[in-house]
C-alpha positions as CSV (number, residue, x, y, z in Angstrom):
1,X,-20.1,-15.5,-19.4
2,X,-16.9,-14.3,-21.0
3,X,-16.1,-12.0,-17.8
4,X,-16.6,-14.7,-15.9
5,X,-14.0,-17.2,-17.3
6,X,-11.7,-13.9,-17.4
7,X,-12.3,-13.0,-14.0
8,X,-11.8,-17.1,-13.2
9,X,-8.8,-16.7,-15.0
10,X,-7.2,-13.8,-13.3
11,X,-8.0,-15.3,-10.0
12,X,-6.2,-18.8,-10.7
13,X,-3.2,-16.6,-12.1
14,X,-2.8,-14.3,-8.8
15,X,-3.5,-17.4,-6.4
16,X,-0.4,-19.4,-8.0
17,X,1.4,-16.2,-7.8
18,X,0.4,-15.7,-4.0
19,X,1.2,-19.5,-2.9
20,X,4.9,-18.7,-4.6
21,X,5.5,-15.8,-2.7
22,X,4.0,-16.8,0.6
23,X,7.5,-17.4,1.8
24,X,8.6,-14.2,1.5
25,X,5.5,-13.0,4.4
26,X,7.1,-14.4,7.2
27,X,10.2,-11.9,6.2
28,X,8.0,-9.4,6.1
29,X,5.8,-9.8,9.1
30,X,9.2,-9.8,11.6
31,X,9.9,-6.7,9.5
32,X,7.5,-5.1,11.2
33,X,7.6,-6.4,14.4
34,X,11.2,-5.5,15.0
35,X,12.0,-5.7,18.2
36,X,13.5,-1.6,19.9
37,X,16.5,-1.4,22.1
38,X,15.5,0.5,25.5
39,X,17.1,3.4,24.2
40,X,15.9,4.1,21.3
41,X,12.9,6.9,21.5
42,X,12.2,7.6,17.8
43,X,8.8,6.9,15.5
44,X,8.5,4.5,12.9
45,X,5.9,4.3,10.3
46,X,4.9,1.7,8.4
47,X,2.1,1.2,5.6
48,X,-0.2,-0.6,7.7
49,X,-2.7,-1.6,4.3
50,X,-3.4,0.2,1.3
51,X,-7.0,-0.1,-0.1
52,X,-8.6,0.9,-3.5
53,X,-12.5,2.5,-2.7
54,X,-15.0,3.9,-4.8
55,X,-15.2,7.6,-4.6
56,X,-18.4,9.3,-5.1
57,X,-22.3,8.3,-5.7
58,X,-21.9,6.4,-8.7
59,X,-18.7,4.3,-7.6
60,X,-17.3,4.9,-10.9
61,X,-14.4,7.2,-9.7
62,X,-12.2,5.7,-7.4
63,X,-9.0,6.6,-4.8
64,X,-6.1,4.9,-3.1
65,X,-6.0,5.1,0.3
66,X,-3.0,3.8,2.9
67,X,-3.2,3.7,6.5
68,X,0.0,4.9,8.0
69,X,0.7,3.6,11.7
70,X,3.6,4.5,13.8
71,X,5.0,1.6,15.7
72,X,7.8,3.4,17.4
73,X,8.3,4.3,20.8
74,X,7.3,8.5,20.3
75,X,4.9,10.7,18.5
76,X,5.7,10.7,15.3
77,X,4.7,14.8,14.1
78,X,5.4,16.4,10.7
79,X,5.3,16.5,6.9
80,X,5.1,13.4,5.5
81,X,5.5,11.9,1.8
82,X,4.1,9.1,0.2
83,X,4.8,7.5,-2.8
84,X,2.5,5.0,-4.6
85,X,2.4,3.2,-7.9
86,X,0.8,0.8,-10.1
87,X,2.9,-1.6,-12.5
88,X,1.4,-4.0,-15.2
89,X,2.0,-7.4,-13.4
90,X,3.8,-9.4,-16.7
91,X,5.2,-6.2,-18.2
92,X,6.4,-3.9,-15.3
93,X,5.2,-0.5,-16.9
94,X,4.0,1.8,-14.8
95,X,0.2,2.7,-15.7
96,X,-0.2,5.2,-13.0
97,X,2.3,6.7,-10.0
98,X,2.7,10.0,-8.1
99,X,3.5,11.6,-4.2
100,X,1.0,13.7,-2.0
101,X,2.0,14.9,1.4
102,X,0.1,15.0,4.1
103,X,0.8,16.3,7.6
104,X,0.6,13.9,11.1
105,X,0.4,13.7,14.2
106,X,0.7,10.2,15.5
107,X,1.1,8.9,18.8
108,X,2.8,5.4,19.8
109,X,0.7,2.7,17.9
110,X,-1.8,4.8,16.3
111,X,-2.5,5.1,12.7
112,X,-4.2,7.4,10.0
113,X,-6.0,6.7,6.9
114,X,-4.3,8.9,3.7
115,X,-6.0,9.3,0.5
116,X,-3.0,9.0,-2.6
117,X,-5.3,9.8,-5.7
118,X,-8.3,9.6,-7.1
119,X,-7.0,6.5,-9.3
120,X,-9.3,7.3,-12.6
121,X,-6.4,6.4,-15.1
122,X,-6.3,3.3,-13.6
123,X,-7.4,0.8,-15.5
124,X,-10.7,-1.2,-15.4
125,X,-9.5,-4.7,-15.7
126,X,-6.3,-6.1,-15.2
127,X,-3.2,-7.1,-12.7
128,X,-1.3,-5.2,-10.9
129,X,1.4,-4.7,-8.5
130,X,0.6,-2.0,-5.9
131,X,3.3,-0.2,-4.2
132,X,3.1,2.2,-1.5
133,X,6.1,3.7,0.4
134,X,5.8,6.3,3.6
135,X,8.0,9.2,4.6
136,X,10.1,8.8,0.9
137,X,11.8,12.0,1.7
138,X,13.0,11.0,5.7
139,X,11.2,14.4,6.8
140,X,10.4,12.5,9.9
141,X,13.5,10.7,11.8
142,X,12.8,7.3,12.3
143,X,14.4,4.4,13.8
144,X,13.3,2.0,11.1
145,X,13.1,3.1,7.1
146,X,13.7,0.0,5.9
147,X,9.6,-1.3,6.7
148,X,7.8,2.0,5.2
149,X,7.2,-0.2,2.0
150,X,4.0,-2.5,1.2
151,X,3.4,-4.0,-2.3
152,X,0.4,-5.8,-3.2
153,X,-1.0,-7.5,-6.1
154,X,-4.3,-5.9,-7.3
155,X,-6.8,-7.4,-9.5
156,X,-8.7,-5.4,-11.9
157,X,-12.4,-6.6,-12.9
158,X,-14.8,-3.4,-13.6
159,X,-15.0,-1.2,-11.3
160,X,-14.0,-4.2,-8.1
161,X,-10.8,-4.4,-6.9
162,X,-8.7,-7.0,-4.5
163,X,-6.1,-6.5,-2.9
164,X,-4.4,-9.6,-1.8
């Protein structure tokens, strides 16, 4: 019963904080639908979604994944590195961050799914804001950095995790 008026509790919390900063979606959502001059004949990726999943048999363990898609005009081909961390909500310290690098090979509006981490030091209950950023080290020329970010508030209850 307890977990339940927690997990009640959280929810209320991250919907008030949702409905506040609904405006700032639209902003975010012409981000990355920018609109390309005729010229231009460069990639651009974005963080598509970014997804916590249980990992193994027991769902105990559990990994961060992002799907990167390239909404640019050309292949987008090469190393790429992604940065990802997880802040307290009310405090703003970082519980758990780090890179990996992965290499690509996407074409014109196609995406892959990256795994970040298995995300074990994460912890079981909580809020948190999740941020992922793609091609943090500009390995790939793009025609667009300024949409390879995604942040998104994550509620911890167990071993279940939203997004939203």
């Amino acid at each position: 019963m307890l977990f339940r008026k927690i997990g009640v509790f959280l929810l209320l919390i991250a919907l008030s904080i949702v409905s506040v900063s609904a405006s700032a979606m639209p902003q975010q959502a012409s981000q990355r639908m920018q609109i390309k001059n005729a010229g231009e004949s460069n990639p651009d990726l974005i963080v598509d979604s970014i997804n916590i999943i249980p990992n193994g048999d027991t769902g105990v363990q559990k990994e961060a994944i992002a799907t990167i898609k390239n909404i640019g005009n050309t292949d987008a081909v090469g190393s790429v590195q992604i940065y990802y961390s997880f802040n307290r909500f009310i405090l703003w310290k970082t519980v758990l961050s780090g890179y990996c690098s992965d290499s690509i090979h996407l074409a014109p509006n196609e995406s892959t799914v990256i795994s970040l981490q298995d995300v074990n030091g994460l912890p079981n209950f909580g809020i948190f804001v999740f941020t992922c950023r793609v091609n943090t080290g500009h390995r790939i020329v793009e025609s667009n950095y300024d949409n390879n970010k995604i942040v998104k508030l994550t509620i911890a209850l167990g071993d279940h995790f939203s997004i939203l």
